[in-house]
Structures are given as structure tokens and as C-alpha cells.
PDB file of N, CA, C and O in Angstrom, chain B, residues numbered from 101:
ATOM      1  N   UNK B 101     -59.236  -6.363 -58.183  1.00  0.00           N
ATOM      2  CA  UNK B 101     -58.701  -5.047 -57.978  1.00  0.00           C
ATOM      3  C   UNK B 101     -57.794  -4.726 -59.166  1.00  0.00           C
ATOM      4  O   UNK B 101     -56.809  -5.426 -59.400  1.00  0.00           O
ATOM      5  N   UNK B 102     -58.146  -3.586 -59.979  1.00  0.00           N
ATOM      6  CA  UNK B 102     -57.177  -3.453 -60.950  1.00  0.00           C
ATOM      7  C   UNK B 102     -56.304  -2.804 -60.883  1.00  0.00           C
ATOM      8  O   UNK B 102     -55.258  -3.105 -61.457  1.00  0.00           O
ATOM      9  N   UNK B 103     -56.424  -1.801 -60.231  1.00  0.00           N
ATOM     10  CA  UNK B 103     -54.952  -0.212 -60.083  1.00  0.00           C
ATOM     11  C   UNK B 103     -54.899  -0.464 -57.984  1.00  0.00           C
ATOM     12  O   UNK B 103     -55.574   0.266 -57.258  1.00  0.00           O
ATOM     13  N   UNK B 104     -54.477  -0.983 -57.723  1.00  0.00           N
ATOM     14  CA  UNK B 104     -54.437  -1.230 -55.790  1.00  0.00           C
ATOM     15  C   UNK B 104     -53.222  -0.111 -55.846  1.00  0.00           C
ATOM     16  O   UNK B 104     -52.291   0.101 -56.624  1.00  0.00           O
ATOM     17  N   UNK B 105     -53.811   0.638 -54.345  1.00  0.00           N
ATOM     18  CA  UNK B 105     -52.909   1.338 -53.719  1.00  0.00           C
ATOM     19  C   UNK B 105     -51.924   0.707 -52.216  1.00  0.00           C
ATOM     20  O   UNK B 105     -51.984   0.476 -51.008  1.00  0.00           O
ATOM     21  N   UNK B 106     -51.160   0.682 -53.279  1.00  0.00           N
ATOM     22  CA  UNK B 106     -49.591  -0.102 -52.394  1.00  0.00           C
ATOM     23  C   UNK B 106     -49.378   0.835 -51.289  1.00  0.00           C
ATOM     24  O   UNK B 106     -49.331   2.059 -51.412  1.00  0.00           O
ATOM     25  N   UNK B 107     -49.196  -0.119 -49.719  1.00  0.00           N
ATOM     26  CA  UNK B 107     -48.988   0.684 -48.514  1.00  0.00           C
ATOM     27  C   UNK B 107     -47.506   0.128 -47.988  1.00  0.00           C
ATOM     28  O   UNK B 107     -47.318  -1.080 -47.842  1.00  0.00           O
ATOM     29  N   UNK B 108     -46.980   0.631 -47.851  1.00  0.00           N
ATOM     30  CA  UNK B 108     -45.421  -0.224 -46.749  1.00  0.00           C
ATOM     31  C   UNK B 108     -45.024   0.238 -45.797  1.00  0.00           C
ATOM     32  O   UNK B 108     -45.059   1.455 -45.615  1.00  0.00           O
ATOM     33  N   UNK B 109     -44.555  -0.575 -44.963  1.00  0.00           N
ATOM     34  CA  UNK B 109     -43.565   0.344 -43.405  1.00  0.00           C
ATOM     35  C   UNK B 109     -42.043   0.467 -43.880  1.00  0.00           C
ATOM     36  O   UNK B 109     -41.439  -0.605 -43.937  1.00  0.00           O
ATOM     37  N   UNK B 110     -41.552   1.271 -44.123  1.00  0.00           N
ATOM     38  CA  UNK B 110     -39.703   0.600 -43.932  1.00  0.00           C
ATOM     39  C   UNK B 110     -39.207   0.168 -45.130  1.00  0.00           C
ATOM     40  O   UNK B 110     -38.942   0.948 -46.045  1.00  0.00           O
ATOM     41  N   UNK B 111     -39.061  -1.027 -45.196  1.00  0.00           N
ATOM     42  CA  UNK B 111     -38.138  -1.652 -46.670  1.00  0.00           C
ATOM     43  C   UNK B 111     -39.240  -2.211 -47.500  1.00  0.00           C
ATOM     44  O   UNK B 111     -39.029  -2.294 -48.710  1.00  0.00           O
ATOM     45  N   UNK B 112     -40.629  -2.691 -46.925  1.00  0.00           N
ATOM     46  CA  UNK B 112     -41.951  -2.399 -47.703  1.00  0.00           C
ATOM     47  C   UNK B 112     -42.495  -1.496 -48.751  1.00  0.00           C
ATOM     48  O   UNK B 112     -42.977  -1.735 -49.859  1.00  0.00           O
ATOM     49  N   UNK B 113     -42.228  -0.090 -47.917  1.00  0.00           N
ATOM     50  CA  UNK B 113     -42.494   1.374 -48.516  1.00  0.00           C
ATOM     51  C   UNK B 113     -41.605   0.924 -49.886  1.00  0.00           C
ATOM     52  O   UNK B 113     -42.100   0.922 -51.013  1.00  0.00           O
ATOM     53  N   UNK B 114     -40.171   0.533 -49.583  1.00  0.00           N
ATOM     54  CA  UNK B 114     -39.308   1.115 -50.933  1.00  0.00           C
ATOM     55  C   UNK B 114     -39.636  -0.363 -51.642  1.00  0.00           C
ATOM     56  O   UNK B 114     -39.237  -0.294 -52.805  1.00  0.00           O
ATOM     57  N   UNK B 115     -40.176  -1.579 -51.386  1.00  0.00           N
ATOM     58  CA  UNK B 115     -40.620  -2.631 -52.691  1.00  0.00           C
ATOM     59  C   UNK B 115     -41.374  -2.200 -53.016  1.00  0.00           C
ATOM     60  O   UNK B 115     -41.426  -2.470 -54.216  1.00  0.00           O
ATOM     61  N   UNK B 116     -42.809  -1.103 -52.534  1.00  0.00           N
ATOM     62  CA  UNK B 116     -43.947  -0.861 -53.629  1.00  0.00           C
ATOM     63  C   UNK B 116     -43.374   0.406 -54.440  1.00  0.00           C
ATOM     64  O   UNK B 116     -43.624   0.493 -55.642  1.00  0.00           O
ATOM     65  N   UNK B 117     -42.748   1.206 -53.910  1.00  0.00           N
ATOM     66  CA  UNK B 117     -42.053   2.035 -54.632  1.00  0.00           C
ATOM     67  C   UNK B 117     -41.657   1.196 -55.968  1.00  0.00           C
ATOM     68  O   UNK B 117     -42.204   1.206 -57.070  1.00  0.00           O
ATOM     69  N   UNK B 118     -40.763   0.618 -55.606  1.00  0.00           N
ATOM     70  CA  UNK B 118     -39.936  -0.534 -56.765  1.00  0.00           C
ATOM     71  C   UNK B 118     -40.604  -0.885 -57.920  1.00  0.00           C
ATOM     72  O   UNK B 118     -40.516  -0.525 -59.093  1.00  0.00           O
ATOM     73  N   UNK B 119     -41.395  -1.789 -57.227  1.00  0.00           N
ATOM     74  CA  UNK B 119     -42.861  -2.314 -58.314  1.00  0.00           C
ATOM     75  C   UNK B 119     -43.534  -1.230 -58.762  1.00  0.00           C
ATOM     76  O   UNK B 119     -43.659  -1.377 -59.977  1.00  0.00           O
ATOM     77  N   UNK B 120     -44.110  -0.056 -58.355  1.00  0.00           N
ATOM     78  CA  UNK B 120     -44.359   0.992 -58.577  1.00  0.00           C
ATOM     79  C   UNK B 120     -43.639   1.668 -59.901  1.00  0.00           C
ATOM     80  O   UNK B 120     -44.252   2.173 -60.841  1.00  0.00           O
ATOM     81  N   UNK B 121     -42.415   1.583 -59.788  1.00  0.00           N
ATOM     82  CA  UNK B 121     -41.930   1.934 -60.866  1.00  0.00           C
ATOM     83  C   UNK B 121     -41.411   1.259 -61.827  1.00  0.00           C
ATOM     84  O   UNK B 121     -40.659   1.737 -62.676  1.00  0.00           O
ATOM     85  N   UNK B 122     -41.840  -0.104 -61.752  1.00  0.00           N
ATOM     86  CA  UNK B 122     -41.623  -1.136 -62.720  1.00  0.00           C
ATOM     87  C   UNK B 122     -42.876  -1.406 -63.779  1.00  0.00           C
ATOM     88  O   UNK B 122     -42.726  -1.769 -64.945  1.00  0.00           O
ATOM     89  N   UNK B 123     -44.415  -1.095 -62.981  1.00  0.00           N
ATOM     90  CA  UNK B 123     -45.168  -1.111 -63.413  1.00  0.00           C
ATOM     91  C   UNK B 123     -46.038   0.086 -63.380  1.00  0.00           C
ATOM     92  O   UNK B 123     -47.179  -0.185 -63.007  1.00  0.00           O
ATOM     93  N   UNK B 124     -45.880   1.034 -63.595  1.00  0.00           N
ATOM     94  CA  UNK B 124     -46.139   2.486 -63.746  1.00  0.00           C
ATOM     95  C   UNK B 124     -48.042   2.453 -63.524  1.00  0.00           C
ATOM     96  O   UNK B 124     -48.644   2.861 -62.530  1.00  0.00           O
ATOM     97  N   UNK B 125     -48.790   1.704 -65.063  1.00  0.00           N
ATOM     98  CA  UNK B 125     -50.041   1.409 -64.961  1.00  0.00           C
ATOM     99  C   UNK B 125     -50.833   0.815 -64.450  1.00  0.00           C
ATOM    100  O   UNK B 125     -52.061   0.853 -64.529  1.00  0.00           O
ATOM    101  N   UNK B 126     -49.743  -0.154 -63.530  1.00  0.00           N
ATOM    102  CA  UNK B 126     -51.128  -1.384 -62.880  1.00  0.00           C
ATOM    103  C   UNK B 126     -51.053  -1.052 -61.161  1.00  0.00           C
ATOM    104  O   UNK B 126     -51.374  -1.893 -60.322  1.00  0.00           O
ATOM    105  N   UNK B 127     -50.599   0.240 -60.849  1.00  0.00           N
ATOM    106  CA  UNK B 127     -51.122   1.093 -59.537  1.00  0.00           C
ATOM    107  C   UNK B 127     -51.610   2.479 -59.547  1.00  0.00           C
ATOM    108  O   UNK B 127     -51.600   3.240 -60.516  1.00  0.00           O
ATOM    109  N   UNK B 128     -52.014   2.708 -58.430  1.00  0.00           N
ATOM    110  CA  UNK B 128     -52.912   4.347 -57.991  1.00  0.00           C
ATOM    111  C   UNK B 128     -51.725   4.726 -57.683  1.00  0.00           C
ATOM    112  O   UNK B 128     -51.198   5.589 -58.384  1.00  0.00           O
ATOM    113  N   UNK B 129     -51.244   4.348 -56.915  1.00  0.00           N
ATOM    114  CA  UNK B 129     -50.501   5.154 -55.895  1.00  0.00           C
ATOM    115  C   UNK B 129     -49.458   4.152 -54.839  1.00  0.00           C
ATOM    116  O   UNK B 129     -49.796   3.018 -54.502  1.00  0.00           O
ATOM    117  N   UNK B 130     -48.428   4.665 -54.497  1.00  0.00           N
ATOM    118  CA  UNK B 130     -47.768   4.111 -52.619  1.00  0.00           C
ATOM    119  C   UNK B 130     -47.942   5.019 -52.105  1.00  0.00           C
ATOM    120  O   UNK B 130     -47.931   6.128 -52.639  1.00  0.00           O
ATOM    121  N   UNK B 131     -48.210   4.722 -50.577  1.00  0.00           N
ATOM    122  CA  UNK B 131     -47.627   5.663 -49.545  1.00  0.00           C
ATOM    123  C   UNK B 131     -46.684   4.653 -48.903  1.00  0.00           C
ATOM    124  O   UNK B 131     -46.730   3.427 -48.998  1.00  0.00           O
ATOM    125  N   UNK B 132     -45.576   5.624 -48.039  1.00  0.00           N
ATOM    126  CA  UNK B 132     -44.969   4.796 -47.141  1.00  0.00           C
ATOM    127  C   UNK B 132     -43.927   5.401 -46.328  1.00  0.00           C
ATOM    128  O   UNK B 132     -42.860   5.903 -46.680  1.00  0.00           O
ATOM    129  N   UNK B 133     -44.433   5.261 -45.191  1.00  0.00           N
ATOM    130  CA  UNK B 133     -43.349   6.081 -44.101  1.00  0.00           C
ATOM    131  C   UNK B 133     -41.914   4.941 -44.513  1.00  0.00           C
ATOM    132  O   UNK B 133     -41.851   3.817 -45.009  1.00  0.00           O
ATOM    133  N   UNK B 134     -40.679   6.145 -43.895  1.00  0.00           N
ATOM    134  CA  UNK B 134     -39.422   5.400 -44.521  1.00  0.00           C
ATOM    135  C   UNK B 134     -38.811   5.882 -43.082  1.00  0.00           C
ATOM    136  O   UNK B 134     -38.862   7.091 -42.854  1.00  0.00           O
ATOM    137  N   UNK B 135     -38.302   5.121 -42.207  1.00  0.00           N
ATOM    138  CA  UNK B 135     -38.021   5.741 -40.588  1.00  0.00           C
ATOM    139  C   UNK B 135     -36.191   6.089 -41.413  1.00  0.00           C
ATOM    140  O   UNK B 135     -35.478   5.254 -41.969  1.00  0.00           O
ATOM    141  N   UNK B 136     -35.883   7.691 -41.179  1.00  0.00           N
ATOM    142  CA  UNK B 136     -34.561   8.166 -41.093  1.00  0.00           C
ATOM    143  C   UNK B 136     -33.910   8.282 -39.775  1.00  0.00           C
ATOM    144  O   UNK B 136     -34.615   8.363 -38.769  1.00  0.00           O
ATOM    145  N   UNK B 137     -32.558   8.299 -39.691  1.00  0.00           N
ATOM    146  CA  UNK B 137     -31.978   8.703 -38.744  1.00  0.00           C
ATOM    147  C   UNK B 137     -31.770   8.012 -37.314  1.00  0.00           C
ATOM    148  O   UNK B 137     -31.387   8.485 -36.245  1.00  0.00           O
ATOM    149  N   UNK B 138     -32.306   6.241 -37.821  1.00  0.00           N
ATOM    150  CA  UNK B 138     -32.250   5.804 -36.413  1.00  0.00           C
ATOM    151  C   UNK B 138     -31.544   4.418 -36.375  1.00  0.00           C
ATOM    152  O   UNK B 138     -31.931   3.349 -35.903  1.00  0.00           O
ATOM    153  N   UNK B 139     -29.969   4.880 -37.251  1.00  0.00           N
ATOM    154  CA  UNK B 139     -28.662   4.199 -36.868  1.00  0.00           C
ATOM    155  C   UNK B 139     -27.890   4.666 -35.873  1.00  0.00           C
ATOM    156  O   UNK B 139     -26.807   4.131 -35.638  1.00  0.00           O
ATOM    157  N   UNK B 140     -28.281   5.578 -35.257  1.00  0.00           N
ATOM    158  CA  UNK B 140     -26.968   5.663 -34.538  1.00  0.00           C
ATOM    159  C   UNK B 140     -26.504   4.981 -33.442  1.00  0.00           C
ATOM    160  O   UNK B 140     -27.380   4.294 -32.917  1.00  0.00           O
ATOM    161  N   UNK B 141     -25.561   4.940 -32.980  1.00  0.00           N
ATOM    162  CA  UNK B 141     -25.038   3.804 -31.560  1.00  0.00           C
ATOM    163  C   UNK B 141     -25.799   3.513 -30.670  1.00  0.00           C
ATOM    164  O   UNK B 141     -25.846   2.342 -30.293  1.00  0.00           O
ATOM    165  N   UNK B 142     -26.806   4.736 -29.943  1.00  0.00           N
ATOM    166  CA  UNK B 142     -28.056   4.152 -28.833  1.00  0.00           C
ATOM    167  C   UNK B 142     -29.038   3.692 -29.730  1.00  0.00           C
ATOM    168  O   UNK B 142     -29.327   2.517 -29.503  1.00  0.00           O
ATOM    169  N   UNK B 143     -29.629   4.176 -30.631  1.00  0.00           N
ATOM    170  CA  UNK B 143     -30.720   3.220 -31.277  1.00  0.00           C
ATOM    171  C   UNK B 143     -30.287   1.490 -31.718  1.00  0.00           C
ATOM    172  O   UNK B 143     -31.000   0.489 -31.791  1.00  0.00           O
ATOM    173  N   UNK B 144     -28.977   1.669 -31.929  1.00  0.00           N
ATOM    174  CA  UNK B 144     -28.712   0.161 -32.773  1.00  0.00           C
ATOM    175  C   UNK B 144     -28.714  -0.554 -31.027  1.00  0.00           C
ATOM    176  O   UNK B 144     -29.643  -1.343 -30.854  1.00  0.00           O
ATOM    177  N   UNK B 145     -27.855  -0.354 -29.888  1.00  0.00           N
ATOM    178  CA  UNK B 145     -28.066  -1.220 -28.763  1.00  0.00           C
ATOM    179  C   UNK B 145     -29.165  -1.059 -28.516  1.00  0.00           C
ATOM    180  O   UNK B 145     -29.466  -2.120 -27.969  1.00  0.00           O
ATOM    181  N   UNK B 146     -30.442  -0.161 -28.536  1.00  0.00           N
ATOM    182  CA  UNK B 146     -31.872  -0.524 -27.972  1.00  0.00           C
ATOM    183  C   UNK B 146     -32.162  -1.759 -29.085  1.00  0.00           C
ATOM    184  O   UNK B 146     -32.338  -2.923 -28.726  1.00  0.00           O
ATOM    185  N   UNK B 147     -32.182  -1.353 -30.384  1.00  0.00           N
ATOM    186  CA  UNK B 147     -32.590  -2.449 -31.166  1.00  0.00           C
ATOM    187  C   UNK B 147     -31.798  -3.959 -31.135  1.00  0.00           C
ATOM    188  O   UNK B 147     -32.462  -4.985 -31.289  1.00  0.00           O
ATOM    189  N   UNK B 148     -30.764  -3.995 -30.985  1.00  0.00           N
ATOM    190  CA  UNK B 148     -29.378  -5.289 -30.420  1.00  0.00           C
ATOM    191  C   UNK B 148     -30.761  -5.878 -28.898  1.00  0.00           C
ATOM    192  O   UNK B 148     -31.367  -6.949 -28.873  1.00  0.00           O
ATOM    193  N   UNK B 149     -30.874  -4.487 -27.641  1.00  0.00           N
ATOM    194  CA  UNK B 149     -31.724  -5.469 -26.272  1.00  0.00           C
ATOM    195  C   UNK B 149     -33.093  -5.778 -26.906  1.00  0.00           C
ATOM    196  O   UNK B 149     -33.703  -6.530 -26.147  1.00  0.00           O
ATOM    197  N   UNK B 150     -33.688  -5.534 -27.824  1.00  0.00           N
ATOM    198  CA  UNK B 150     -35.090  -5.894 -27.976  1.00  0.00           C
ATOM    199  C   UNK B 150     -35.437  -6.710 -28.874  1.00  0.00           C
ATOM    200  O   UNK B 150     -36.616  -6.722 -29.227  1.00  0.00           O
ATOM    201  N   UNK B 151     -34.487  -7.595 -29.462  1.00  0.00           N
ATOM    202  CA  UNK B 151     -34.449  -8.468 -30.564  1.00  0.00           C
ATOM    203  C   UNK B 151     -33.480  -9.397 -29.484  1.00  0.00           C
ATOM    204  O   UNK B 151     -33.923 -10.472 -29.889  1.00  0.00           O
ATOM    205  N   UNK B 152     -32.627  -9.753 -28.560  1.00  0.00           N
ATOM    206  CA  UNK B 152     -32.118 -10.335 -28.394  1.00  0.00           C
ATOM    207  C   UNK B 152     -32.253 -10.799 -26.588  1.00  0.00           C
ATOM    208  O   UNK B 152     -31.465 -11.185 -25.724  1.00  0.00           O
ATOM    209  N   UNK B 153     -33.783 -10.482 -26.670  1.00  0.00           N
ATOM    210  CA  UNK B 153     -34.615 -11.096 -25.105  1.00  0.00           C
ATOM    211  C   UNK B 153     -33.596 -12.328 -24.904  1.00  0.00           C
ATOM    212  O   UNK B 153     -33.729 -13.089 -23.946  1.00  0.00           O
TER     213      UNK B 153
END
């Protein structure tokens, strides 16, 4: 594969980004959803009960 199109979820998205812009020629493209807005106090305790079965 010579030019691969880089996919990421999350902190994925922003390493192909990264590499992406480190190596300008040896990709097509990223896509990558980047989830905003889901620090706040009820999201962090749902995420605190579902990591800590």
C-alpha cells in the first residue's frame, strides 16, 4: 500500500492527523470523528461506573 487512508476514533483520529502532517506524501487522506463536549460531571461519573465494574 503506498498512499493508505488513515482512519481513527478519538485520540487515534488526532495520531493520523499527526503523522499526517509529518508525512504530508506518504497518505490520501484521515478521517476521524473527534467526540466534543463529553467532560462534563455526569458524563465523567457514567464513564468513572463503566470502567470501574
Amino acid at each position: 500500500m503506498d498512499r493508505p487512508l488513515l482512519v481513527g476514533w478519538s485520540y487515534g483520529a488526532l495520531l493520523g492527523v499527526h503523522w499526517a502532517d509529518r508525512n504530508p506524501g506518504r497518505v490520501i487522506g484521515v478521517v476521524g470523528p473527534f467526540p466534543m463536549g463529553w467532560t462534563d460531571d455526569t458524563d465523567l461519573d457514567r464513564a468513572r461506573k463503566l470502567f470501574h465494574r
